[in-house]
C-alpha positions as CSV (number, residue, x, y, z in Angstrom):
1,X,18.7,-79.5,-101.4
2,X,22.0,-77.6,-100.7
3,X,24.2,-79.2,-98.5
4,X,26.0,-76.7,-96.5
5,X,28.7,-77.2,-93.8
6,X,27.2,-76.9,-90.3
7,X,28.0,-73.6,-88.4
8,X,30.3,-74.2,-85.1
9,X,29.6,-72.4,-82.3
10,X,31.8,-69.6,-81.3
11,X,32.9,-70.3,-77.7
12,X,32.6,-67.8,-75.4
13,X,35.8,-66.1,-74.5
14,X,36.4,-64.7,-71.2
15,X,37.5,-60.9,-72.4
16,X,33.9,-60.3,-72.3
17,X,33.5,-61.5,-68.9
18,X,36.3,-58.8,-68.0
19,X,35.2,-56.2,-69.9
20,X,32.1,-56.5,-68.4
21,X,34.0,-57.1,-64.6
22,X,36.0,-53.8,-65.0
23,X,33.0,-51.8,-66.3
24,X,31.3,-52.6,-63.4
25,X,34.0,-51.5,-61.2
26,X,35.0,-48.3,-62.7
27,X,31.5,-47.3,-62.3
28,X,30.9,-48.5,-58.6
29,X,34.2,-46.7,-57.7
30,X,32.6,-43.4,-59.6
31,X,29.6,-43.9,-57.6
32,X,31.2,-44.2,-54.2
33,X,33.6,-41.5,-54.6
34,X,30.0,-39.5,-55.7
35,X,28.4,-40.9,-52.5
36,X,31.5,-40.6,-50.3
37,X,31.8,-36.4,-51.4
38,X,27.9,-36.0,-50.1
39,X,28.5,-38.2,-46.8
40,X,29.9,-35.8,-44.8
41,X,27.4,-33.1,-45.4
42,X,25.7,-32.0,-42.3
43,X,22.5,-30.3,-43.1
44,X,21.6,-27.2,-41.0
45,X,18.0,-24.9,-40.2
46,X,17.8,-21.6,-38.3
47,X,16.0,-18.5,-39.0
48,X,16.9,-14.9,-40.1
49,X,16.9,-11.8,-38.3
50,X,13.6,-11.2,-40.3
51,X,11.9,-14.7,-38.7
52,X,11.8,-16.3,-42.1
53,X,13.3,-20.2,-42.2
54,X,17.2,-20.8,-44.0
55,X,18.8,-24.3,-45.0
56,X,21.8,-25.1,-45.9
57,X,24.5,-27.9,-45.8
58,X,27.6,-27.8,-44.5
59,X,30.9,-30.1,-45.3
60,X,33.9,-28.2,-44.0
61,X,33.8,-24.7,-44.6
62,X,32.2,-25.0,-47.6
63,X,28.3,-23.9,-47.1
64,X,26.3,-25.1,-50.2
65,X,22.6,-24.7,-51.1
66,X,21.6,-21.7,-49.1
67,X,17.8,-20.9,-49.9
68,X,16.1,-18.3,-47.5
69,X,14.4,-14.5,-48.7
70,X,16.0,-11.7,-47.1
71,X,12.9,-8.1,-46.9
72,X,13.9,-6.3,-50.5
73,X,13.5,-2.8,-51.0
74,X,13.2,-1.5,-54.3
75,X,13.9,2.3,-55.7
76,X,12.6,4.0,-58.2
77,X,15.9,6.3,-60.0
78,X,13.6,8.1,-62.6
79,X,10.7,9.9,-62.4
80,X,9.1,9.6,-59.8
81,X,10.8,7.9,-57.1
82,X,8.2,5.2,-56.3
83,X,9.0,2.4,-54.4
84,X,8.6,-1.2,-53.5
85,X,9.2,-3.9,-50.6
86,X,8.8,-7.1,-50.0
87,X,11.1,-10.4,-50.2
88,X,12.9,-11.9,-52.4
89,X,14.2,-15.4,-52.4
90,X,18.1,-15.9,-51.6
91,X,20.1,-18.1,-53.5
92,X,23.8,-17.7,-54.5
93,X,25.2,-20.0,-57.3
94,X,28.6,-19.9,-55.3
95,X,28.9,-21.9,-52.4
96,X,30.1,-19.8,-49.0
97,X,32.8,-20.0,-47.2
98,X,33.2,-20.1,-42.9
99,X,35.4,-17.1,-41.9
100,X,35.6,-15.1,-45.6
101,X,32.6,-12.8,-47.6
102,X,31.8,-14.6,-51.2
103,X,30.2,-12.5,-53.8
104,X,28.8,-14.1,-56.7
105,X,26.1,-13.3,-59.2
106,X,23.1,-15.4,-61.1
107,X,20.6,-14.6,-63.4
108,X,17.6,-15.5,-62.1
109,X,13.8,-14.7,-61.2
110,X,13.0,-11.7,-59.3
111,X,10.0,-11.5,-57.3
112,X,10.0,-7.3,-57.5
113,X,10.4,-7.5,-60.9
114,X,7.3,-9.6,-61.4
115,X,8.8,-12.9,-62.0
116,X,11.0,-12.1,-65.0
117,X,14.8,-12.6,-64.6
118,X,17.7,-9.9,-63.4
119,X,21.1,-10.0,-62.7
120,X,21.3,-10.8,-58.8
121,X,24.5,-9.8,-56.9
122,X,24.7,-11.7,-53.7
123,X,27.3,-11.5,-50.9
124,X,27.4,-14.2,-47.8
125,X,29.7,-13.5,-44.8
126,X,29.7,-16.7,-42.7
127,X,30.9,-17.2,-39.0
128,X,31.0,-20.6,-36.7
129,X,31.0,-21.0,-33.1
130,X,30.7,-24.3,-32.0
131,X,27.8,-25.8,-34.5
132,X,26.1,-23.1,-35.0
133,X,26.3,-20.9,-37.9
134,X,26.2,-17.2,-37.9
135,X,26.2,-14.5,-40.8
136,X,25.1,-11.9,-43.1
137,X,23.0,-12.0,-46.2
138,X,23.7,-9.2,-48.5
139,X,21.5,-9.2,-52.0
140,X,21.2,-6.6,-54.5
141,X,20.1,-6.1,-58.4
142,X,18.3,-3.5,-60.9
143,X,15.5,-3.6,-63.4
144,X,13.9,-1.7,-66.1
145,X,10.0,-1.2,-66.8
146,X,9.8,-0.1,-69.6
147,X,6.9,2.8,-70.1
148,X,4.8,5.0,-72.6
149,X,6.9,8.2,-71.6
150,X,10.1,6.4,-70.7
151,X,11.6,3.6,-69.2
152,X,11.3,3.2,-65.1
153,X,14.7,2.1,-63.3
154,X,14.8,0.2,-60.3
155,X,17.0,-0.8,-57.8
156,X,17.1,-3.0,-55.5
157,X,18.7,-4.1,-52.1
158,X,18.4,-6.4,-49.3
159,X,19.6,-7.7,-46.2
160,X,19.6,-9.8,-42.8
161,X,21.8,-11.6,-40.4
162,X,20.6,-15.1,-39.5
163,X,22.0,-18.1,-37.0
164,X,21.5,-21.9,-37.8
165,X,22.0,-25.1,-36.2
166,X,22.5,-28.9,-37.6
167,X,18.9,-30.6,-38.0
């Protein structure tokens, strides 16, 4: 038998009780600063000029989250000169701004280009009276199909007004 000295036990300091304390803190003060920059978001509905249903939030004059389709018309530049309508789902990557026109663009799914992605150039003019929200949806991009005897170009353009109240 080997006789070996018995192990003491470590006592437990308190840095790890204060690492632990100020962890915890640092990230509840992250989190309510996240919460406390959503809180004063006031979500609003209305409809476009068109009948079809827009959401948004608004904090401000910032306008975030738009999502509505404006009526698309699509042009054929070659050949020839078919065309298409229909709608096409509205959503800038910038968030708008009350009194001032925003333009921004996004590569994203087009519904006149079956599905597959194009370069969408959107431009949001915003006006408030009161609570309600007023303004004008501007939306255009192009696509190619491509073809035995050449390639197709299309473009595209759409737009509507719309109004919107808080929920």
């Amino acid at each position: 038998m080997i006789n070996r000295p018995a192990k003491k036990p470590e006592p437990v300091s308190e840095s790890g009780f204060r690492t632990g304390l100020a962890l915890f803190t640092l990230l509840f003060f992250v989190w309510f600063m996240f919460a406390a920059d959503f809180a004063g978001a006031a979500d609003y509905k209305g409809k476009t000029k068109g009948g079809s249903s827009i959401t948004f939030a608004l904090k401000g004059n910032r306008v975030t989250g738009i999502r509505t389709v404006v009526p698309t018309l699509c042009l054929e530049t070659t050949g020839n000169y078919s065309s298409r309508a229909g709608a096409e789902l509205f959503q800038p990557v910038a968030a708008g701004r009350i009194g001032r026109t925003v333009k921004s663009k996004a590569l994203q799914p087009a519904a006149m280009n079956v599905g597959a992605k194009a370069t969408k150039n959107y431009e949001v003019t915003l006006k408030k009276r009161g609570k309600a929200v007023s303004g004008q949806l501007k939306l255009n991009y192009s696509f190619l199909i491509p073809d035995l005897y050449g390639a197709k170009i299309f473009i595209c353009s759409g737009s509507t007004s719309f109004s919107a109240n808080p929920r």
